[in-house]
C-alpha atoms as a printed R data frame, in Angstrom:
    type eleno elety resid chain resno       x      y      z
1   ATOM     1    CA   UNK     A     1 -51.487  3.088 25.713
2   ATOM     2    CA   UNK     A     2 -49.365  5.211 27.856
3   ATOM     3    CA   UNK     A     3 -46.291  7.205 25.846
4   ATOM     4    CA   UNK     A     4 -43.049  5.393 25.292
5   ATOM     5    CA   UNK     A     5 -40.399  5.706 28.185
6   ATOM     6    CA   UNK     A     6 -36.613  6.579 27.857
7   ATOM     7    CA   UNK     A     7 -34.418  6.162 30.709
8   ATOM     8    CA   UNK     A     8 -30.933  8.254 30.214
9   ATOM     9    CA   UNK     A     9 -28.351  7.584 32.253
10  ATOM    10    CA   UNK     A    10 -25.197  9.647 32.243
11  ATOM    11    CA   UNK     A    11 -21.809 11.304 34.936
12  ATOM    12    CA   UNK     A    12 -21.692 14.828 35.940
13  ATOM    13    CA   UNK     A    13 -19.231 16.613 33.424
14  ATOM    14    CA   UNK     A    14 -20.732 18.724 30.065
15  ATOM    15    CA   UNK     A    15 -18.869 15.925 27.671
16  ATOM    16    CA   UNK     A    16 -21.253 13.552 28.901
17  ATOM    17    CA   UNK     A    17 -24.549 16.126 29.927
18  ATOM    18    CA   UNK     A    18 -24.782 17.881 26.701
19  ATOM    19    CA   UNK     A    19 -25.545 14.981 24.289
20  ATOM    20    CA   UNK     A    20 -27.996 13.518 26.821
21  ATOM    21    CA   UNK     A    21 -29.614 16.811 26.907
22  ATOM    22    CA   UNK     A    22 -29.914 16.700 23.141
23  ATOM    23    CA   UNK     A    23 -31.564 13.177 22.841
24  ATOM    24    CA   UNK     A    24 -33.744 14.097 25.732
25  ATOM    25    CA   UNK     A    25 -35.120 17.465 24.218
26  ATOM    26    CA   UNK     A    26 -35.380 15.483 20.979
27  ATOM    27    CA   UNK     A    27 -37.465 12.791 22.510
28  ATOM    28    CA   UNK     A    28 -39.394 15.073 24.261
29  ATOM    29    CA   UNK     A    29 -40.578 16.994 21.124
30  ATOM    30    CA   UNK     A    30 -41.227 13.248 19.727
31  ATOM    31    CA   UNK     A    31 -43.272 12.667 22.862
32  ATOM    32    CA   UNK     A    32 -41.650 10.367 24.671
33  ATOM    33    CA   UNK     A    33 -41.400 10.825 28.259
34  ATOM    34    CA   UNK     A    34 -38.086 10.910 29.593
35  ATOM    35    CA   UNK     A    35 -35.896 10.154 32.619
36  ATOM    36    CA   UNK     A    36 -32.247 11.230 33.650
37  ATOM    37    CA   UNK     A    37 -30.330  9.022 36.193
38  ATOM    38    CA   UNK     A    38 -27.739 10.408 37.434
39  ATOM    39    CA   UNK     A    39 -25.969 11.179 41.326
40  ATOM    40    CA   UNK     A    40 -26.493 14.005 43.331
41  ATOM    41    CA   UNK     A    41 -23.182 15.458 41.579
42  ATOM    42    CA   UNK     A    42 -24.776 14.733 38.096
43  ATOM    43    CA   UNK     A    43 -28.125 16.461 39.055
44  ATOM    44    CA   UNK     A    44 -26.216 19.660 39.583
45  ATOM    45    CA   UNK     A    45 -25.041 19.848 36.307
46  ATOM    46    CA   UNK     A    46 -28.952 18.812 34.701
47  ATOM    47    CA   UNK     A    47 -30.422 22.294 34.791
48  ATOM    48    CA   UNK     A    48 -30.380 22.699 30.945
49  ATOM    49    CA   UNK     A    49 -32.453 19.606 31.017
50  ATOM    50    CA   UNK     A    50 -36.119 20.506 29.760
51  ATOM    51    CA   UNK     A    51 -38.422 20.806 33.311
52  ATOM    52    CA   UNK     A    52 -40.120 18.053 32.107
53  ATOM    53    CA   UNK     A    53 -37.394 15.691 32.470
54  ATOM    54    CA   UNK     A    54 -37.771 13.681 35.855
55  ATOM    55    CA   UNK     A    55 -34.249 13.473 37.412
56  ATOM    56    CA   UNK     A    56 -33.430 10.350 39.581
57  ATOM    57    CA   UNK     A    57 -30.643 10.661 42.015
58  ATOM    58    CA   UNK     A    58 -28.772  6.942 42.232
59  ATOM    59    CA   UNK     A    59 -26.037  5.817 44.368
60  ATOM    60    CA   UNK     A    60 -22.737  5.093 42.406
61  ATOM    61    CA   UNK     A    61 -19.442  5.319 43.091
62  ATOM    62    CA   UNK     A    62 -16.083  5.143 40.923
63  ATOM    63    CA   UNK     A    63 -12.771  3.294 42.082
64  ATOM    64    CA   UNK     A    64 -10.410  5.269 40.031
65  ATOM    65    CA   UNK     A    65 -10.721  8.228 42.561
66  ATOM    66    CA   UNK     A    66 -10.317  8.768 46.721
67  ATOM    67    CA   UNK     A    67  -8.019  6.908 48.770
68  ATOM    68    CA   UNK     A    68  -8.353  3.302 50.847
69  ATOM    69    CA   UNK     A    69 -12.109  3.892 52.324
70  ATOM    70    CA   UNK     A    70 -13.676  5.989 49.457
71  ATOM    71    CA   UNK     A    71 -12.383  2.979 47.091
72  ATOM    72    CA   UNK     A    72 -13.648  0.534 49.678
73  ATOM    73    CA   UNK     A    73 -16.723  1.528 50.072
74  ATOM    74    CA   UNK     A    74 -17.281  2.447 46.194
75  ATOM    75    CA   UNK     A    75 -18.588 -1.527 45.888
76  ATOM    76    CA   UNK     A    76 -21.324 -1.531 47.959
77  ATOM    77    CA   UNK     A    77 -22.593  2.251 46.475
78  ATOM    78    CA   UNK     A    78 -22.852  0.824 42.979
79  ATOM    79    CA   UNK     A    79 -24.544 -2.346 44.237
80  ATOM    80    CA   UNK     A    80 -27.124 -0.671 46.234
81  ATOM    81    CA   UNK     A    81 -27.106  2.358 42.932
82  ATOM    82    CA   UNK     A    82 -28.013 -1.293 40.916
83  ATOM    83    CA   UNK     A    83 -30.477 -3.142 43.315
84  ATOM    84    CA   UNK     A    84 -32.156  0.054 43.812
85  ATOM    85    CA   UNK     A    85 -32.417  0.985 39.672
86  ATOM    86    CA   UNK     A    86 -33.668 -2.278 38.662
87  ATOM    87    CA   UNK     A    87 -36.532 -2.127 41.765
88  ATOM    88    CA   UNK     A    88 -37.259  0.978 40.076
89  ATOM    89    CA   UNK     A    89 -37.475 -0.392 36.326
90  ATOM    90    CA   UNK     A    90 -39.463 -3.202 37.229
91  ATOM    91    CA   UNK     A    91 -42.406 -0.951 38.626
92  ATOM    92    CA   UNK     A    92 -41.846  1.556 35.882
93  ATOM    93    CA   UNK     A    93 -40.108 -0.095 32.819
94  ATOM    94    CA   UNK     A    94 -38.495  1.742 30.103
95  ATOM    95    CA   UNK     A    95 -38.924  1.224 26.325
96  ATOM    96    CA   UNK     A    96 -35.432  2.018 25.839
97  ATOM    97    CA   UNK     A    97 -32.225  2.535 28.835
98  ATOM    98    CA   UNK     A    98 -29.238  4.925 26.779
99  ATOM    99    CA   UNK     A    99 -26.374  5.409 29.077
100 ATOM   100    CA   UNK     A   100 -23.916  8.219 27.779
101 ATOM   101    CA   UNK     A   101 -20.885  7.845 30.638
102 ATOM   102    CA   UNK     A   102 -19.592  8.395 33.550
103 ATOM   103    CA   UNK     A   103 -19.940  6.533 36.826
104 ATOM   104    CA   UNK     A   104 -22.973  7.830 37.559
105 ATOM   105    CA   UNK     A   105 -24.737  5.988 34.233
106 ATOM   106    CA   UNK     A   106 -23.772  2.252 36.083
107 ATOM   107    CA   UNK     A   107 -27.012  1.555 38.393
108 ATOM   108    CA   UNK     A   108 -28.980  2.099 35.066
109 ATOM   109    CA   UNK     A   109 -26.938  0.050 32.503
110 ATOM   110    CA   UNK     A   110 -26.279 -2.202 35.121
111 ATOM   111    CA   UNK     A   111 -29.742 -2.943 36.177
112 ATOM   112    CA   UNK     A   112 -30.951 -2.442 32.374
113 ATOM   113    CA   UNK     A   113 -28.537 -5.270 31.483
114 ATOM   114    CA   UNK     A   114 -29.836 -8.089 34.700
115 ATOM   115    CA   UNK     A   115 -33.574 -7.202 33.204
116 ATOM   116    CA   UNK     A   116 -33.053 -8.006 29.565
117 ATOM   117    CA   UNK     A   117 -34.084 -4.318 28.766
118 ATOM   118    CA   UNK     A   118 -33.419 -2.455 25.380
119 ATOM   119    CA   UNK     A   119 -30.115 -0.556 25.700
120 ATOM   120    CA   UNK     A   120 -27.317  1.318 24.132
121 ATOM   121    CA   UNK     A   121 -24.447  4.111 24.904
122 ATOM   122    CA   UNK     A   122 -23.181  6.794 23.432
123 ATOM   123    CA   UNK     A   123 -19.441  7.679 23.551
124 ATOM   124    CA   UNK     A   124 -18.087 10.970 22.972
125 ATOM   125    CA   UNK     A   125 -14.670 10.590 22.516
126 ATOM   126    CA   UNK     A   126 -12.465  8.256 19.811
127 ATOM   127    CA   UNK     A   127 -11.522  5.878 22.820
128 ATOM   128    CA   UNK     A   128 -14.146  4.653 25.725
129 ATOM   129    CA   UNK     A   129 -14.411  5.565 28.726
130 ATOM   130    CA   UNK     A   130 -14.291  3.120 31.604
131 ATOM   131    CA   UNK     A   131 -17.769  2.900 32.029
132 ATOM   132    CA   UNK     A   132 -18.986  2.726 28.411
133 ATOM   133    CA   UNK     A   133 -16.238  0.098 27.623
134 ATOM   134    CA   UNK     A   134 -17.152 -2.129 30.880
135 ATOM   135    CA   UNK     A   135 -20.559 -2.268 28.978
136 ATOM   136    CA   UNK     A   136 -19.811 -1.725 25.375
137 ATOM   137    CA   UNK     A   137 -20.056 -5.952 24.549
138 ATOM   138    CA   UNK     A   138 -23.210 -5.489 26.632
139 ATOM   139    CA   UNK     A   139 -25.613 -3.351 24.585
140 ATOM   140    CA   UNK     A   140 -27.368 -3.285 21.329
141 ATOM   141    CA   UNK     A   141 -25.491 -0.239 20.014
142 ATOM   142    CA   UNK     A   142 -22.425  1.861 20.615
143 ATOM   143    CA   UNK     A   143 -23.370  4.923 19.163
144 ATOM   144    CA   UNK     A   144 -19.567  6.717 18.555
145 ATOM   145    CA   UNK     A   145 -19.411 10.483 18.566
146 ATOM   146    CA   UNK     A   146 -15.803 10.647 16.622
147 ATOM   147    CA   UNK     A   147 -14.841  7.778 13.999
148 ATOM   148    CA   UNK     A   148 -13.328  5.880 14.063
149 ATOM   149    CA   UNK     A   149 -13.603  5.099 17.780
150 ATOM   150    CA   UNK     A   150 -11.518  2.706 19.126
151 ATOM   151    CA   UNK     A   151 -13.681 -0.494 20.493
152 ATOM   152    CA   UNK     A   152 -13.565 -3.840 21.904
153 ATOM   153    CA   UNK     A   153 -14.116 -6.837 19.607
154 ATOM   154    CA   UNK     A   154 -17.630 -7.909 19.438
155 ATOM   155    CA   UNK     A   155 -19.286 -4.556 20.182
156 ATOM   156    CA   UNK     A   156 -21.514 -3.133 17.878
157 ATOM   157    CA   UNK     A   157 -20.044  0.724 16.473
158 ATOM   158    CA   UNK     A   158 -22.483  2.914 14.873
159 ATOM   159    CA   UNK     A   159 -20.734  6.761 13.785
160 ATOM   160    CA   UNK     A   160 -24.051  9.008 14.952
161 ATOM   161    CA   UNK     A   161 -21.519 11.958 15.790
162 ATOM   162    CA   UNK     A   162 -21.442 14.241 18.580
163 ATOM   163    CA   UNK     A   163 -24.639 16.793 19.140
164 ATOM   164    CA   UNK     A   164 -24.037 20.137 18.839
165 ATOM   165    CA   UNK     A   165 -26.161 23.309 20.304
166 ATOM   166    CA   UNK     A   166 -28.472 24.912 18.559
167 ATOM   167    CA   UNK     A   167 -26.285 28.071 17.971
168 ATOM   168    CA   UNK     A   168 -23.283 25.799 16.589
169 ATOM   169    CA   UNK     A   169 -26.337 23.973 14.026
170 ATOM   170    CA   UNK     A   170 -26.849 27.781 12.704
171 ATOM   171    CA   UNK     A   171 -23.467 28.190 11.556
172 ATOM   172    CA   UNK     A   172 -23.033 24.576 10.102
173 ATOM   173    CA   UNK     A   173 -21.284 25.042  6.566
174 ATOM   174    CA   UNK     A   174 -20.689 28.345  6.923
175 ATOM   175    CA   UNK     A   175 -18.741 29.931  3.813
176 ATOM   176    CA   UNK     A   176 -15.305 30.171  4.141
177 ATOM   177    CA   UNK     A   177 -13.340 33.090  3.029
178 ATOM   178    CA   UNK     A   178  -9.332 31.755  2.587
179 ATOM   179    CA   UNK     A   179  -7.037 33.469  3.412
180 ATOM   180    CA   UNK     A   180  -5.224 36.477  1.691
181 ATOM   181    CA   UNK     A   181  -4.078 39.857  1.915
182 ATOM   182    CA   UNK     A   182  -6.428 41.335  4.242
183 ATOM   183    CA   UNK     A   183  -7.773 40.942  7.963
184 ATOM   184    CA   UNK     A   184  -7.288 37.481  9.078
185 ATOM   185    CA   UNK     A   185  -8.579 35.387 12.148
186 ATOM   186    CA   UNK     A   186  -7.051 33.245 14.210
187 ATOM   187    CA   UNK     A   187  -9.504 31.420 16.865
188 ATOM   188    CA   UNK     A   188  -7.377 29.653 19.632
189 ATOM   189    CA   UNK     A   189  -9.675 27.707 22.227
190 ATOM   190    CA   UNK     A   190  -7.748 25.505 24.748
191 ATOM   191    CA   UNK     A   191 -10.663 24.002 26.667
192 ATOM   192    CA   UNK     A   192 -11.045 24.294 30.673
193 ATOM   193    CA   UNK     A   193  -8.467 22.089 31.386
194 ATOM   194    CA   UNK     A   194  -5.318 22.489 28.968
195 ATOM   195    CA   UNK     A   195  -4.989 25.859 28.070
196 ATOM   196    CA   UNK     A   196  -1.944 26.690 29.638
197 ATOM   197    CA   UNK     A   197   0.469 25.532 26.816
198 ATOM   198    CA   UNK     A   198  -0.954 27.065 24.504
199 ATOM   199    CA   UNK     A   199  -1.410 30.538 26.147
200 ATOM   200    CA   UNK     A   200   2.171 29.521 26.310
201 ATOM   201    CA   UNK     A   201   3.265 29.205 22.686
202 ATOM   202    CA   UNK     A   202   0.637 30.108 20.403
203 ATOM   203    CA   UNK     A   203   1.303 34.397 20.945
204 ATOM   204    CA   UNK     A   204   5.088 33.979 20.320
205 ATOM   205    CA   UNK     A   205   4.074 31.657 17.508
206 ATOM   206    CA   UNK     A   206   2.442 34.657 16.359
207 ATOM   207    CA   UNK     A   207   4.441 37.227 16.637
208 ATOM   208    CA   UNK     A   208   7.311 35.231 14.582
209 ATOM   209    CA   UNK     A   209   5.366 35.089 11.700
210 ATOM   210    CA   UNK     A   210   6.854 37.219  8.936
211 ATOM   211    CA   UNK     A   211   5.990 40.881  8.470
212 ATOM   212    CA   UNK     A   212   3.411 40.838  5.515
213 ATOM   213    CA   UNK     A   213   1.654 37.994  7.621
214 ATOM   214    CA   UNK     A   214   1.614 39.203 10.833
215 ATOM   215    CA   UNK     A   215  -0.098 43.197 10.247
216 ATOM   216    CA   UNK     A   216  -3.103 40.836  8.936
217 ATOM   217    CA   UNK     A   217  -3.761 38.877 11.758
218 ATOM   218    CA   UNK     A   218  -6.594 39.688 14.269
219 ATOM   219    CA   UNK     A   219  -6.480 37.080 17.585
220 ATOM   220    CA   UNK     A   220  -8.878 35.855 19.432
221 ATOM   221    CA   UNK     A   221  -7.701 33.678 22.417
222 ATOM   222    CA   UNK     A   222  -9.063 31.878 25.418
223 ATOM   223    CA   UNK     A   223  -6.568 32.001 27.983
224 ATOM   224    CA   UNK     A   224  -7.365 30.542 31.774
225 ATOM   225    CA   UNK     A   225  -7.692 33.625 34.715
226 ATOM   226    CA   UNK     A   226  -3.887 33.532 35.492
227 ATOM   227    CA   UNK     A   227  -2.832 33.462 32.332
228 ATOM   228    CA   UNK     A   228  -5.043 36.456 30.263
229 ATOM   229    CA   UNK     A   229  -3.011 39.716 31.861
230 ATOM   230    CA   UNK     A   230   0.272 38.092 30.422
231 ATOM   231    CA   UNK     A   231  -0.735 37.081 26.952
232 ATOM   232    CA   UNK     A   232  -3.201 40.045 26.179
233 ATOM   233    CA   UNK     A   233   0.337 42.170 26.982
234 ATOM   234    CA   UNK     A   234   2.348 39.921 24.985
235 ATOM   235    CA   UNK     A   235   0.456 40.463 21.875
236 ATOM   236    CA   UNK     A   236  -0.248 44.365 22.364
237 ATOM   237    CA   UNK     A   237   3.626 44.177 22.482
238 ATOM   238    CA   UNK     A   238   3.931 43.032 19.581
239 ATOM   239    CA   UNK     A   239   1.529 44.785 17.827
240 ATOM   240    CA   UNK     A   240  -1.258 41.901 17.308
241 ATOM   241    CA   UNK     A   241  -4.700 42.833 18.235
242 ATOM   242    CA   UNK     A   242  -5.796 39.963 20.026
243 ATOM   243    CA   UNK     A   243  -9.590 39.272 21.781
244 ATOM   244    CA   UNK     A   244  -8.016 37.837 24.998
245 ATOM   245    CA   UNK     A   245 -11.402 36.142 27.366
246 ATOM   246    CA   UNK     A   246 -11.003 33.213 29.520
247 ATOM   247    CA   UNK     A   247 -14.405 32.193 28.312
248 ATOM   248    CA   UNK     A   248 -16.858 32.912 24.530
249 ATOM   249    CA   UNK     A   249 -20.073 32.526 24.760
250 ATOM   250    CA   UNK     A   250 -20.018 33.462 20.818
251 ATOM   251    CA   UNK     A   251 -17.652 30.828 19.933
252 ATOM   252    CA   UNK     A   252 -19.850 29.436 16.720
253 ATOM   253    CA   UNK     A   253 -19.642 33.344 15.334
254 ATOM   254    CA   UNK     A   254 -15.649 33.244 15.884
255 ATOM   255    CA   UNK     A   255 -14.985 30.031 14.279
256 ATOM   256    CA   UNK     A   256 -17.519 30.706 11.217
257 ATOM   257    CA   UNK     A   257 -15.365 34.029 10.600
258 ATOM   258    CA   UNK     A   258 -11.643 32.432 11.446
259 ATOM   259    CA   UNK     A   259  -9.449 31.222  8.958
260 ATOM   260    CA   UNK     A   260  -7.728 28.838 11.011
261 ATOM   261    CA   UNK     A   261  -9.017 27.405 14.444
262 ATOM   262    CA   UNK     A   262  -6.079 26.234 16.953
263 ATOM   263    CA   UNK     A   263  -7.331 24.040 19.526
264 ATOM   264    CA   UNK     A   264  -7.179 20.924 21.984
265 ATOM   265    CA   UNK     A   265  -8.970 18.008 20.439
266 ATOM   266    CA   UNK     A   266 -11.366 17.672 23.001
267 ATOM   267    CA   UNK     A   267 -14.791 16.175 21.685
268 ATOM   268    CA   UNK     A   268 -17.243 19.544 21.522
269 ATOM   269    CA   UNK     A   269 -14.227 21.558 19.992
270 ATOM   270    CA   UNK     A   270 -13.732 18.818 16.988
271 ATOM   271    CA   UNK     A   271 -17.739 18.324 16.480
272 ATOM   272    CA   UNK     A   272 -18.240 22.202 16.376
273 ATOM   273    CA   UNK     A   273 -14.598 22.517 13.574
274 ATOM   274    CA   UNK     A   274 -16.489 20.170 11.611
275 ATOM   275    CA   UNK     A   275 -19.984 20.554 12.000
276 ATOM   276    CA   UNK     A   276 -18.868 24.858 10.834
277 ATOM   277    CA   UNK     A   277 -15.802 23.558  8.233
278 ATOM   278    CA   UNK     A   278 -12.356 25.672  9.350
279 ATOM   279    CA   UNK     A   279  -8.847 24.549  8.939
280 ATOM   280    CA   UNK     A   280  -7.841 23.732 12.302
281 ATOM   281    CA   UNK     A   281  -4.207 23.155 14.334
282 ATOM   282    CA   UNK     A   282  -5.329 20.459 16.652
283 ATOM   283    CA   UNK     A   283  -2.354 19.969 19.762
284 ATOM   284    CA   UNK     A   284  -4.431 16.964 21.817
285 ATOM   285    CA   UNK     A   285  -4.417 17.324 25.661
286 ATOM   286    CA   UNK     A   286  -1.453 14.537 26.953
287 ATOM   287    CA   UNK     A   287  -3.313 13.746 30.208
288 ATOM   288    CA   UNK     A   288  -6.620 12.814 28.744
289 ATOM   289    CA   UNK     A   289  -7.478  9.771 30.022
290 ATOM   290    CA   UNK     A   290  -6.705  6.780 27.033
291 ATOM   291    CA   UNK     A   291  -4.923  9.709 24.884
292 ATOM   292    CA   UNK     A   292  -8.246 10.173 23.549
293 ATOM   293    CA   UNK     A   293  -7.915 13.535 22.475
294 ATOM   294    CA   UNK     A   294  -5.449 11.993 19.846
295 ATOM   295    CA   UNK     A   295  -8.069  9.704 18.559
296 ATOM   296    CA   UNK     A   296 -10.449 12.708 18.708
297 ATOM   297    CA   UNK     A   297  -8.418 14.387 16.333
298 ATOM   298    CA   UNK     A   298  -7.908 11.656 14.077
299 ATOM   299    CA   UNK     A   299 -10.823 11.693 11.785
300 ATOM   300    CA   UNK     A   300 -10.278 15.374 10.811
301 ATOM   301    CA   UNK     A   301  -6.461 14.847 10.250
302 ATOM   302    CA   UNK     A   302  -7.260 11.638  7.972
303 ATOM   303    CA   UNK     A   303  -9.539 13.855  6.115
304 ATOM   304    CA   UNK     A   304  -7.000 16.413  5.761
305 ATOM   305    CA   UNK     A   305  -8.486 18.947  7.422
306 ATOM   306    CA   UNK     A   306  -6.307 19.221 10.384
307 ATOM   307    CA   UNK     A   307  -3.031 19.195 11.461
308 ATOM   308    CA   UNK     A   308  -2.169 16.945 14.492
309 ATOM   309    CA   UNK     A   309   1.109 18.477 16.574
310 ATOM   310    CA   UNK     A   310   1.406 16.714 19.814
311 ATOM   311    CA   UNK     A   311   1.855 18.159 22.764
312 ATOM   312    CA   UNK     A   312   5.805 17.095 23.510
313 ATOM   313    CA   UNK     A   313   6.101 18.600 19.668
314 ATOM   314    CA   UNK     A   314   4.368 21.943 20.427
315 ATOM   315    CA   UNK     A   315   6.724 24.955 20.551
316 ATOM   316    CA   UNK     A   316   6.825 28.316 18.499
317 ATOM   317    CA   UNK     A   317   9.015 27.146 15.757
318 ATOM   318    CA   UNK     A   318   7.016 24.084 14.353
319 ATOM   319    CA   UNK     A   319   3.498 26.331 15.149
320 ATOM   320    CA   UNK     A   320   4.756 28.896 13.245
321 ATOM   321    CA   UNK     A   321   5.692 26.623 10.493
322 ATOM   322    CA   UNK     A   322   1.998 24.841 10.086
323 ATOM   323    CA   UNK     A   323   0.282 28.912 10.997
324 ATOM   324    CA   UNK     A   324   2.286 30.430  7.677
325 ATOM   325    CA   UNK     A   325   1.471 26.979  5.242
326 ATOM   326    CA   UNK     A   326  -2.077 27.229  6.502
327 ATOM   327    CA   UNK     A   327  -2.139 31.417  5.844
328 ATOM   328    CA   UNK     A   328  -0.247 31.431  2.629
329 ATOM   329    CA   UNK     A   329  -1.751 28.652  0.806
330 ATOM   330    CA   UNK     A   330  -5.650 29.950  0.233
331 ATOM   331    CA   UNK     A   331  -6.425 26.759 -2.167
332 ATOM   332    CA   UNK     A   332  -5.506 24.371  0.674
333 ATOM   333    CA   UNK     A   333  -6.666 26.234  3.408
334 ATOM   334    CA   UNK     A   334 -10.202 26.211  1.114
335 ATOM   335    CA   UNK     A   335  -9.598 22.458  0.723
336 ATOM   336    CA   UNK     A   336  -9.048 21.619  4.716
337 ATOM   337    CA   UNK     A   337 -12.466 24.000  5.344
338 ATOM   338    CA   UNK     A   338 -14.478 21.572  2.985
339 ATOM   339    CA   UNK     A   339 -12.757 18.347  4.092
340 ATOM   340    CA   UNK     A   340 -13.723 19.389  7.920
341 ATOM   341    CA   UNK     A   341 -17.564 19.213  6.994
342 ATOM   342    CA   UNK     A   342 -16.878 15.882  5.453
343 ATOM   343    CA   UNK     A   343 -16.304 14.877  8.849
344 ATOM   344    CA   UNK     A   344 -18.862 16.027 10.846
345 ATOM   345    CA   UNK     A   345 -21.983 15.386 11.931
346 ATOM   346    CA   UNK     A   346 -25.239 17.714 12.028
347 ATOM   347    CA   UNK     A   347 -27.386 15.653 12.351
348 ATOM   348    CA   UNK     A   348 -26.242 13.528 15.079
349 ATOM   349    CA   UNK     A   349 -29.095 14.514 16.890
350 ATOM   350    CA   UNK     A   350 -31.220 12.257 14.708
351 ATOM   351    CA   UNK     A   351 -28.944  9.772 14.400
352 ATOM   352    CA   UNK     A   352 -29.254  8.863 17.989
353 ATOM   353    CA   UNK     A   353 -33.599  9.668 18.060
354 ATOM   354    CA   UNK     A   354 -33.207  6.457 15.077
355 ATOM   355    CA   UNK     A   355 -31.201  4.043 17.138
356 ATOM   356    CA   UNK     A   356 -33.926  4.514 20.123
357 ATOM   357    CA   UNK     A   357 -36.507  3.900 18.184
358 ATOM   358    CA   UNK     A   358 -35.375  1.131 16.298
359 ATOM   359    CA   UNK     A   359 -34.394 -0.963 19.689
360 ATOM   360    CA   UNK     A   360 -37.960  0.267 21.331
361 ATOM   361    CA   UNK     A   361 -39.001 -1.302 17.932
362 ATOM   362    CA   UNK     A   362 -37.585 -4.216 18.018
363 ATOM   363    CA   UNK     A   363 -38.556 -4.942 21.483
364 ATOM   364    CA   UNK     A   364 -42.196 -4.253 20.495
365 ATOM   365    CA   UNK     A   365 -41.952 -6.533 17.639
């Protein structure tokens, strides 16, 4: 009897990669063997992948991007990306299909869903993508990275969580020291595509905090290329020693040793707040697609762990409000750290290894 075969199926951008990556390695050690479908952009981005992971290139196509003859011609691509999938699962047919987004993850649900085959997807976000809601009434599970996530009657939700690297997992309920009168942290991450406002507000938000609060505070901010020269002089200005990088590659050790994370509400950033327990300032990116960086952010607000300021809401005077009740209230601060790992998810990881096996079970059985 031959090992038990996975077929993963996911789009080309990290929010979608990363968790396939995780189930994949997981399976892996499990010894399953395992198979990414993806496109040719998708491939690019499957280098973290373990080398024993066979990567098949499909043809897909999405409709929500290109003008008149990309759109046009975005039909036929996902047919052929389909007819040529299912040819491929009925010489080599997997125990279990998991699709985790993106365009690129259609020939594989799609064909997975003609043949009858065990399947499920994962969702990152608290509201589904296009893709994942087209099939969402079509699969066994839903497996829903932030809860609640907001789904179509008659699919099946299951909260597994959002993986998280290995160097996040290290750091998971870190102790919290509140905060008080001595060096403070503030971590502010704005993601890759939204940290503009927030390079934009957050220093002067900062620097208008009173006297006794401000000498305390050490910065560390993640400011885009074009905007790092103007806030790292803003805060030597004012006399705030601020960490300004347009990327951290140590972000788990900066957020176990903040006392108060501000951030977009994009689906990594929330998983890693709670996964590691900080208060957190969560201003949700107004262009994500379906607001979802608003239902991202919902679980931790509900839990009290965040606060939720939206982006048409954001300027210095209201930040500065929530900064100084965050930094001058240590027994809620404490509170919102503990009420963030209530939350999260470290083992989310597992949670999705148990849903594959129990539909490569049931298919068995």
């Amino acid at each position: 009897m031959g090992k038990p075969y996975l077929l993963i199926a996911a789009g080309g951008t990290g929010g979608h990669m990363f968790p396939a990556q995780a189930l994949a390695e997981a399976m892996l050690s499990k010894g399953w063997r395992v198979r990414l479908s993806t496109d040719p952009r998708g491939a690019r981005y499957s280098g973290g992948f373990p080398d024993s992971t066979e990567i098949l290139q499909v043809s897909s196509a999405t409709f929500a991007r290109g003008g008149f003859a990309a759109k046009a011609l975005a039909g036929p691509k996902i047919i052929g990306g389909i007819t040529s999938m299912a040819l491929q699962m009925a010489r080599d047919k997997p125990d279990v299909v998991v699709g985790f987004g993106g365009y690129p993850s259609i020939p594989a649900l799609g064909a997975a869903t003609m043949l009858g085959l065990p399947r499920m997807i994962h969702e990152q976000n608290g509201v589904l993508g296009r893709v994942n809601r087209l099939f969402a009434k079509r699969v066994g599970h839903v497996a829903c990275g932030v809860w609640p996530t907001d789904l179509p009657e008659g699919a099946h939700g299951i909260h597994t969580g959002n993986p998280v690297r290995a160097s996040v997992l290290d750091r998971a309920a870190a102790g919290y020291i509140p905060p008080g009168d001595y060096p403070m942290s503030i971590l502010v991450m704005g993601g890759s595509q939204g940290a503009r406002i927030l390079s934009d507000v957050v220093p002067g938000a900062i620097a208008a905090l009173s006297d006794e609060l401000r000498e305390n505070i050490r910065v560390a901010h993640q400011a885009r290329d074009e905007d790092g020269e103007r806030v790292k002089a803003f805060y030597d200005e004012n006399g705030i020693l601020a960490d300004v990088q347009p990327f951290f590659d140590d972000v788990p050790r900066r957020m176990s040793e903040a006392q108060l994370v501000i951030s977009r509400s994009g689906a990594s950033s929330v998983a890693d707040i709670s996964v590691i327990g900080r208060p957190s300032i969560l201003v949700p990116f107004a262009a994500a697609a379906g607001d979802h960086q608003t239902a991202n952010a919902r679980g931790l607000v509900q839990a009290g762990a965040a606060i939720m300021i939206p982006e048409n809401a954001l300027d210095v005077t209201s930040l500065t409000e929530q900064i100084t009740a965050v930094l001058t209230n240590p027994e809620a601060a404490q509170k919102m750290a503990h009420s963030a790992l209530s939350t999260g998810a470290p083992d989310a990881t597992e949670r999705l290894v148990s849903l594959v096996e129990s539909l490569a079970q049931k298919e068995t059985a």
